[in-house]
Structure formats: structure tokens, C-alpha cells
C-alpha positions in Angstrom: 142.4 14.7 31.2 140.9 11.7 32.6 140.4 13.1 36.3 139.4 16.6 35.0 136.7 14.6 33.0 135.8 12.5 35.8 135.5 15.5 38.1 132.9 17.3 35.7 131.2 14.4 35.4 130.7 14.1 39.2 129.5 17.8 39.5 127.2 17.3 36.5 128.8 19.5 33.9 128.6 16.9 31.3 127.2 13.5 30.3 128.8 10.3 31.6 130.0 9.7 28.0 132.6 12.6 27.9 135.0 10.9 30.8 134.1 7.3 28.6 135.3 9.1 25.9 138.6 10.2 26.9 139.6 7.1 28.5 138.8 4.8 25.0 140.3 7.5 23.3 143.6 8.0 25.5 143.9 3.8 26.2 143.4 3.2 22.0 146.6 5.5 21.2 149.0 3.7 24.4 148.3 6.2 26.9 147.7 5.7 30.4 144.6 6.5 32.1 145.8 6.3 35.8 147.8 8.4 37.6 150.8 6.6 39.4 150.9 9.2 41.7 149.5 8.6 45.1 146.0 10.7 45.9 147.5 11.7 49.3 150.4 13.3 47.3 148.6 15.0 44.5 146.3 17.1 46.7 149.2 19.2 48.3 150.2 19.3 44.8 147.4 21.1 43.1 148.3 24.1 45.5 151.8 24.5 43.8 150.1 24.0 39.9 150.2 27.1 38.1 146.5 27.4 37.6 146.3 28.6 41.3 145.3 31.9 42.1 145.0 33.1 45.7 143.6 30.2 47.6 142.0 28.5 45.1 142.4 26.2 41.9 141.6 26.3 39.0 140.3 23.4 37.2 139.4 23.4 33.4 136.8 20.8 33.1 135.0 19.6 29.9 131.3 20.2 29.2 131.5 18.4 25.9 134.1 17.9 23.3 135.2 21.5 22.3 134.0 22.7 25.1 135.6 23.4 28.5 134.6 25.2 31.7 137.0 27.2 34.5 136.0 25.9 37.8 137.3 27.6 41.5 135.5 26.0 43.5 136.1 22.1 43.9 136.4 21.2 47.6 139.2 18.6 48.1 137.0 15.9 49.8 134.8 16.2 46.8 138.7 15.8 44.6 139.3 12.8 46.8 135.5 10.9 46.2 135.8 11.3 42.7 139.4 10.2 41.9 
């Protein structure tokens, strides 16, 4: 949730305090905000996840609360700036 918010963030689909949010939210309940996964590892990854279709992934990224948008189109250097 973190990196999905982090990513809209970066390609301006919402305002800086919806990835904020999530991480006060997810840290005040015990959960963790980072990944422990390397980034090197997760990018082959994405191409397995079940969102995939064809050549691409899909990402579902927040607008705002309630709101989420599907996204194809994220190139990986732009995955790798952000996270």
C-alpha cells in the first residue's frame, strides 16, 4: 500500500498527504511500512503478480482515500526512483 501510494504520489495522482497517510496509519496499528524484500528482486517479481496482462502491469494506485486508479503504464526505472 505504501509503495502503490508513493508511486501515485510521484506521478501526481494525488496529494503528498495520501502516501503520509498510509504510512501513520499502517506504523500506528504495528504494521511495517518497508518492504524487506530487495528492489532488485521485486521488479522481476511484478511480471509473475497476477495483475499482469500481456506485457504490462497493472498497478492500482490511490487518488484519494476511496478512490483508486488502474495504471499500465509505470516504466520500471521510474518503479526504481520512487521506491
Amino acid at each position: 500500500m505504501v509503495a502503490a501510494a508513493r508511486l501515485a504520489y510521484g506521478m501526481e495522482l494525488c496529494d503528498e498527504e495520501i502516501p503520509h497517510g498510509i504510512e501513520a496509519a499502517l506504523r500506528n496499528i504495528g504494521l511495517p511500512t518497508e518492504g524487506s524484500i530487495p528492489l532488485k528482486s521485486v521488479l522481476p517479481l511484478l511480471q509473475k503478480d497476477k495483475k499482469v496482462r500481456g506485457d504490462r502491469v497493472l498497478f492500482i494506485l490511490p487518488e484519494k482515500i476511496g478512490r483508486v486508479r488502474v495504471v499500465d503504464d509505470v516504466p520500471a526505472e521510474f518503479i526504481r526512483e520512487v521506491l
